[in-house]
C-alpha positions as CSV (number, residue, x, y, z in Angstrom):
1,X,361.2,32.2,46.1
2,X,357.4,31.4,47.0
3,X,355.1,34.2,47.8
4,X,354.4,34.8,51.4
5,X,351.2,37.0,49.9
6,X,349.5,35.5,47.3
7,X,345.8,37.0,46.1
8,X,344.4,36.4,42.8
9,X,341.1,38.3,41.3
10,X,340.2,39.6,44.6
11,X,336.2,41.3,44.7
12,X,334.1,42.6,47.2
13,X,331.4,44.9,47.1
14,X,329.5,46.8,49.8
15,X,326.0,46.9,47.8
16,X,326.2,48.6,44.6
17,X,329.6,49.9,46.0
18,X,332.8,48.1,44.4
19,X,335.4,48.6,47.3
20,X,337.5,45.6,45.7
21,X,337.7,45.1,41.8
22,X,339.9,41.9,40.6
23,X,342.5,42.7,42.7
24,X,346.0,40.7,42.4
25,X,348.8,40.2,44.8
26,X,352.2,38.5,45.0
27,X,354.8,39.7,47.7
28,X,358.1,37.2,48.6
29,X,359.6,37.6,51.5
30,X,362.2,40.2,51.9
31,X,360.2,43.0,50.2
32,X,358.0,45.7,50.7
33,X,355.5,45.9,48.9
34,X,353.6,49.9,48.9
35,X,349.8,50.0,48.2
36,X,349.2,53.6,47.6
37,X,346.0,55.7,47.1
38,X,343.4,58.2,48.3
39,X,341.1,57.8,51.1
40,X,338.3,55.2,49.7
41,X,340.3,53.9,47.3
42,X,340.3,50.4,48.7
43,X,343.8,49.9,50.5
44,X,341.9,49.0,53.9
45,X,339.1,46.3,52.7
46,X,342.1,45.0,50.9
47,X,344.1,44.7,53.8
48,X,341.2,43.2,55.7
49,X,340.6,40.6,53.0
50,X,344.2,39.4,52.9
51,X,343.8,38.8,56.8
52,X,340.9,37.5,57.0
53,X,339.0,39.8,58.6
54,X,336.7,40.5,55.6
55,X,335.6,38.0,53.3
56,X,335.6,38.0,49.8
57,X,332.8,37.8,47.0
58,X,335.5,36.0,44.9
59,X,339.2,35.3,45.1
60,X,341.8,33.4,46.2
61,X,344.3,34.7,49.2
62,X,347.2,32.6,50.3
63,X,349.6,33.6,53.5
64,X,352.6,31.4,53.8
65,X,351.2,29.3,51.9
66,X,347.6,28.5,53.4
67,X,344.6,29.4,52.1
68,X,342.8,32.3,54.3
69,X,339.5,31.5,54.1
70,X,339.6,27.9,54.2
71,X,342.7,27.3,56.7
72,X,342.2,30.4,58.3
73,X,343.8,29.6,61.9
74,X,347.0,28.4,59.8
75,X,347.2,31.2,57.6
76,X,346.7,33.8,60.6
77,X,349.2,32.0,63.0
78,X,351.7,33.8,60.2
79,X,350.2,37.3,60.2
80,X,351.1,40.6,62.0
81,X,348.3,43.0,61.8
82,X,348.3,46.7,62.8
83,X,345.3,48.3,61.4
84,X,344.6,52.2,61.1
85,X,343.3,52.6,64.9
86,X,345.9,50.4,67.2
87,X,343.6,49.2,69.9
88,X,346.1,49.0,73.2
89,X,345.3,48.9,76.6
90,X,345.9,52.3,78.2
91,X,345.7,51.1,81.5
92,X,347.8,48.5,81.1
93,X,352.2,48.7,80.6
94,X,354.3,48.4,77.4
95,X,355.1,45.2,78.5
96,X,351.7,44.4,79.5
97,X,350.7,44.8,76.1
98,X,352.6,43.2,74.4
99,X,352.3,39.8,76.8
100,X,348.5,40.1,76.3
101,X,349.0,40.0,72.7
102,X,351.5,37.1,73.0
103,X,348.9,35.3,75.2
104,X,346.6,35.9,72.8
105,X,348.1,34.2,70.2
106,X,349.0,31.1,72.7
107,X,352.3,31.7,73.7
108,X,353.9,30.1,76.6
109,X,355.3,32.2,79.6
110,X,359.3,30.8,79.3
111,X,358.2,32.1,75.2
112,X,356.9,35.4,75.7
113,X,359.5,37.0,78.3
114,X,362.0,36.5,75.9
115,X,360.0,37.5,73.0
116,X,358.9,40.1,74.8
117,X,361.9,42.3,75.8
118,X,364.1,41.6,72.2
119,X,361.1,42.7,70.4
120,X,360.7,45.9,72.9
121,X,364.7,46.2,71.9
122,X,363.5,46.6,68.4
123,X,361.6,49.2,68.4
124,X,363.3,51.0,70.6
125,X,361.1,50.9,73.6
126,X,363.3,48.3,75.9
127,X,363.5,51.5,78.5
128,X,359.7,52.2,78.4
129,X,358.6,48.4,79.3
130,X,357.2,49.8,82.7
131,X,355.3,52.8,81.5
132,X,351.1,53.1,80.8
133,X,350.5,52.5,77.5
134,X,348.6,55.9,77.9
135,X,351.6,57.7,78.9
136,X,353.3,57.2,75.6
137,X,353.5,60.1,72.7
138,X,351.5,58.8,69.4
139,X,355.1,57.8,67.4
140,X,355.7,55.6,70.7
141,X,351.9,53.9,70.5
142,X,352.6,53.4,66.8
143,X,355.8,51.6,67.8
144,X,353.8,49.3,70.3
145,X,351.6,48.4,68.1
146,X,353.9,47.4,65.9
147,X,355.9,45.5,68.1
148,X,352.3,43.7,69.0
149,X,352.2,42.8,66.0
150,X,355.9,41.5,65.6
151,X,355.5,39.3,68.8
152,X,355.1,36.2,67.2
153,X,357.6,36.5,64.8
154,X,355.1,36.6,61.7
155,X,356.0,35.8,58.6
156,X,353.9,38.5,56.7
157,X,353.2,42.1,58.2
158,X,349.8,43.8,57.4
159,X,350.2,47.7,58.3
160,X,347.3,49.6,57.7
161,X,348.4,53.6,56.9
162,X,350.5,52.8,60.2
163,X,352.2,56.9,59.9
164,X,349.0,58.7,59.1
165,X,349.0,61.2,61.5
166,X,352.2,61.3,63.4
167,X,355.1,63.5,62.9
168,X,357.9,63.4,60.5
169,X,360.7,62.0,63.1
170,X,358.4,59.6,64.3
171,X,357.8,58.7,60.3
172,X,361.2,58.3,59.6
173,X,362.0,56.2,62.5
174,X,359.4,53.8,62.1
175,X,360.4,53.3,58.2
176,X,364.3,52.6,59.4
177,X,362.6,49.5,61.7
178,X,360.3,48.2,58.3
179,X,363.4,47.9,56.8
180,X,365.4,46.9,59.0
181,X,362.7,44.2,59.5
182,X,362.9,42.5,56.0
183,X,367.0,43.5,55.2
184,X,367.8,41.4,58.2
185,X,366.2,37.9,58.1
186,X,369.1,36.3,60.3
187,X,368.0,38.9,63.2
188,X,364.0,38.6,62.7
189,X,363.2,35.5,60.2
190,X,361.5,36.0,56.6
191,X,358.8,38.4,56.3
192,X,356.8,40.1,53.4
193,X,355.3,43.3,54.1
194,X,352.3,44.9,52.8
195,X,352.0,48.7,53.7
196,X,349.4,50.9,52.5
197,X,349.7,54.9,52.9
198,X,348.6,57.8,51.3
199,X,352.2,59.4,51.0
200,X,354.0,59.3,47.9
201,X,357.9,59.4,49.7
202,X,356.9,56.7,51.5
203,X,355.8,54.4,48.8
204,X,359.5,55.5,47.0
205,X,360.8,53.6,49.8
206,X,359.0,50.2,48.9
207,X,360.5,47.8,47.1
208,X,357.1,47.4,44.6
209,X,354.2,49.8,44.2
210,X,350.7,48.9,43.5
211,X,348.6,52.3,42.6
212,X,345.0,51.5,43.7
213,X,342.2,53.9,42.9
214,X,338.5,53.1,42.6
215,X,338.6,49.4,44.3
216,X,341.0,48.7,41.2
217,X,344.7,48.3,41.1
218,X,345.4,50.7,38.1
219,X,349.4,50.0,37.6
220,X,352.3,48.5,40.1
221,X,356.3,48.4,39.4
222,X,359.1,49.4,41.5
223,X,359.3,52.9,41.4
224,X,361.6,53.3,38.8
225,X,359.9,51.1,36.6
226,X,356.3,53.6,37.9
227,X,358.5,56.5,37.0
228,X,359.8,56.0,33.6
229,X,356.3,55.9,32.2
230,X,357.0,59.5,32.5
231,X,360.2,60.1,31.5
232,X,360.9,63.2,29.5
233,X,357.7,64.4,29.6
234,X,357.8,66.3,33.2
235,X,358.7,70.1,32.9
236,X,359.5,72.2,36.3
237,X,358.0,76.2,35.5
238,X,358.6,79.3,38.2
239,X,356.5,82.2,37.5
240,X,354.5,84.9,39.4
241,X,351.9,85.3,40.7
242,X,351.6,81.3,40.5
243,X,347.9,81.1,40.7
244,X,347.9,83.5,37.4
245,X,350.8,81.5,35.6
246,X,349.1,77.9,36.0
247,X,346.0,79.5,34.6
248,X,347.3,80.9,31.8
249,X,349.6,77.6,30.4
250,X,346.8,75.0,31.8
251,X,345.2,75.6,28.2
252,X,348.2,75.4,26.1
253,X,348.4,73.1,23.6
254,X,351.0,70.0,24.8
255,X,349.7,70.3,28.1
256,X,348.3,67.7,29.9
257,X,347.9,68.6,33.3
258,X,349.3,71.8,35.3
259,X,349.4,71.1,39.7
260,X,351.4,73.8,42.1
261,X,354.4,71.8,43.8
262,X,354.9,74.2,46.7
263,X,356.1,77.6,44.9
264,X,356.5,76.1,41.2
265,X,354.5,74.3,39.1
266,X,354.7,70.7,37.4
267,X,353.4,70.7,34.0
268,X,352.6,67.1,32.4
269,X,353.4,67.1,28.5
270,X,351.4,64.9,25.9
271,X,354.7,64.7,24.5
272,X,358.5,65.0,25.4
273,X,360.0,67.6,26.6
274,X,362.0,70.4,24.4
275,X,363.4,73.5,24.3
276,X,360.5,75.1,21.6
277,X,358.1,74.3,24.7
278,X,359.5,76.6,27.1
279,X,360.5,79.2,24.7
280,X,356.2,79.2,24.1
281,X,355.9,79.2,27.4
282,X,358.1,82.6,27.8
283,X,356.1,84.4,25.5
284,X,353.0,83.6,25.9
285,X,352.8,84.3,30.0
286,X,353.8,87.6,30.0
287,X,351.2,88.5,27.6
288,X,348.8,86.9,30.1
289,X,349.5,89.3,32.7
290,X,352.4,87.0,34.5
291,X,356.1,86.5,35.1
292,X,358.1,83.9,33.4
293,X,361.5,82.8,35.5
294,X,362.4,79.8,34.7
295,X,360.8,76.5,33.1
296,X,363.4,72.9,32.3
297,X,362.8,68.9,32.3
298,X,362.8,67.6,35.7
299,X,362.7,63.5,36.5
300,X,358.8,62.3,37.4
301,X,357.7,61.7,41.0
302,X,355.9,58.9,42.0
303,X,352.6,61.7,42.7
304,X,353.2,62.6,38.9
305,X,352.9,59.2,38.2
306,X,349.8,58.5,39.9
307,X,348.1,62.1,38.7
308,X,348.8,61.0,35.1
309,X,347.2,57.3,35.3
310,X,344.0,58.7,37.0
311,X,344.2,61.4,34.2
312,X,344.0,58.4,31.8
313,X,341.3,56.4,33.7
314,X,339.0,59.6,33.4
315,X,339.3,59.5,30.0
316,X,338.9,56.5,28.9
């Protein structure tokens, strides 16, 4: 199947700054593909590179097939953008929106009603067609924008941190219509999406992840395949007072890394896990001053994941 997001060796830098290091892409349709990372870590100029917004010091994109900076009208006639800050029209309707953006994009009255009201079915906002765009809670706006972007029946969806900010209901109900979107080709047509965020359940829910951090893509897998780097080598500890406990075993020997997952700690191991590790572990925090409960193996998150590969970046 051919990519519907192709990017090879993809640079950009603002100044001495690096946003964009060699970054490569490749995204078929029917998945979902998760670029994940901190704030500055070059998901956004990414984004705006693959759409054309930005160009590139160097590098090669392709969308459907055409190559963005050379056949750029081409290549954008097959792209649904929603960027961090959805621009709508707060003065204007759902539906008025939505038309303006069909407009926009040069379709043709007898096209856009049509369009207009199955896509508003979508997303769940059929009901709301004749209400102000700035009458509508943020989950709802986020839904408009995306339905914006959907209007023209893209082909590749560019979504820009598109939950950051809204609540978890909203979150989970915009992440049933992604995938929806591509499990459903017969209903919507092909489409590849690219989603960045900064949330690691979210990026479970992808098909691929790419970990970005620094301007550079550092690893990418499906999430098992990001998961198993870790295998065995996650242990779970409970302990009191916590703040005391992760002090006391961050400078054991074996131990890589030590972070607080709400009221336990996750300890990363240079080596796997076993039972002589935890036994240690018993001792040795009582005689700092804490409480041992419990410590066992538990299976690697995707934040584990991305901890221990910036861990290795540092030191190397």
């Amino acid at each position: 199947m051919a990519d519907l997001i192709a990017a090879l060796h993809l640079h950009k830098a603002f100044g001495s700054l690096q946003a964009v290091k060699d970054v490569s892409l490749s995204i078929p349709a029917g998945q979902i593909y998760g670029l994940v990372g901190a704030d500055g870590a070059g998901k956004t100029t990414t984004i705006r590179l693959l759409c054309g917004a930005l160009k590139g010091d160097s590098g090669e994109t392709r969308i459907a097939g055409y190559e963005i900076n050379r056949q750029t009208e081409e290549a954008r006639a097959h792209i649904g953008y929603l960027s961090q800050r959805f621009s709508l029209y707060e003065d204007l309707t759902v539906l008025e929106n939505i038309r303006f953006f069909a407009e926009v994009r040069g379709m043709q009255a007898s096209e856009w009603r049509p369009r207009c009201m199955e896509i508003l079915e979508f997303v769940g906002l059929a009901a709301f067609k004749d209400r102000l765009a700035g009458m509508l809670s943020g989950g709802m706006k986020q839904k408009l924008g995306l339905a914006s972007a959907l209007v023209t029946r893209p082909k590749v969806l560019l979504l820009d941190e598109p939950t950051t900010g809204v609540d978890p209901v909203t979150r989970q109900d915009f992440w049933q219509l992604i995938i929806r979107l591509v499990a459903s080709p017969e209903e919507t047509g092909e489409v590849a999406v690219l989603i960045s965020t900064p949330y690691m359940d979210e990026a479970a829910r992808c098909h691929r992840v790419g970990f970005m951090r620094k301007g550079a893509l550092i690893a990418e897998g499906t999430p098992g395949q990001l998961r198993a780097r870790l295998n065995g080598r996650v242990m779970e500890l409970r302990g009191s007072p916590l703040p005391l406990v992760k002090q006391v075993v961050s400078g054991q020997p074996g131990v890589e890394d030590v972070r607080a997952f709400g009221d336990r700690l996750h300890l990363r191991l240079k080596e796997a896990y076993s039972p002589q590790i935890a036994a240690s572990l018993k001792k040795i925090i009582p005689a700092g001053g804490g409480t041992f409960v419990d410590a066992r193996p538990v299976p690697p998150t995707l934040e584990d994941v991305f901890m221990a590969l910036a861990h290795e970046e540092n030191q190397e």
